[in-house]
C-alpha positions, 0 to 999 in steps of 0.5 A: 506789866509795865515792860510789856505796855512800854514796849506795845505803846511806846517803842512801837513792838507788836504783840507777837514781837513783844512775846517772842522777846519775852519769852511768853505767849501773844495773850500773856502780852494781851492780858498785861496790857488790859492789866496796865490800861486797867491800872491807869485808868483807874489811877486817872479816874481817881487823880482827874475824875472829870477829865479820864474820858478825854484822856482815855479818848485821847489816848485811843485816838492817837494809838489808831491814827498812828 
């Protein structure tokens, strides 16, 4: 789960490049990555209960203007 979130949001790989590295289907890559999204939006609500919706809106904003 944390490989393939790394290799999707950080080093900047596609899903199908992800998967073809991997060894495992496009929707495997896509179900890890809702997975670890899930997790950290969870560990965030729980660590800034105030604050995830600016993180999380952060985070979108800056995944889409890239």
């Amino acid at each position: 789960c944390r490989k393939v979130f790394v290799m999707s949001r950080f080093d900047g790989f596609k899903n199908r490049e992800i998967a073809l590295k991997l060894n495992i289907s496009t929707t495997a890559v896509e179900k890890h990555i809702r997975k670890a999204l899930s997790s950290l939006t969870a560990y965030f609500e729980k660590q800034y209960p105030f604050n995830i919706y600016i993180i999380i809106f952060s985070c979108l904003l800056s995944t889409y203007l890239d």
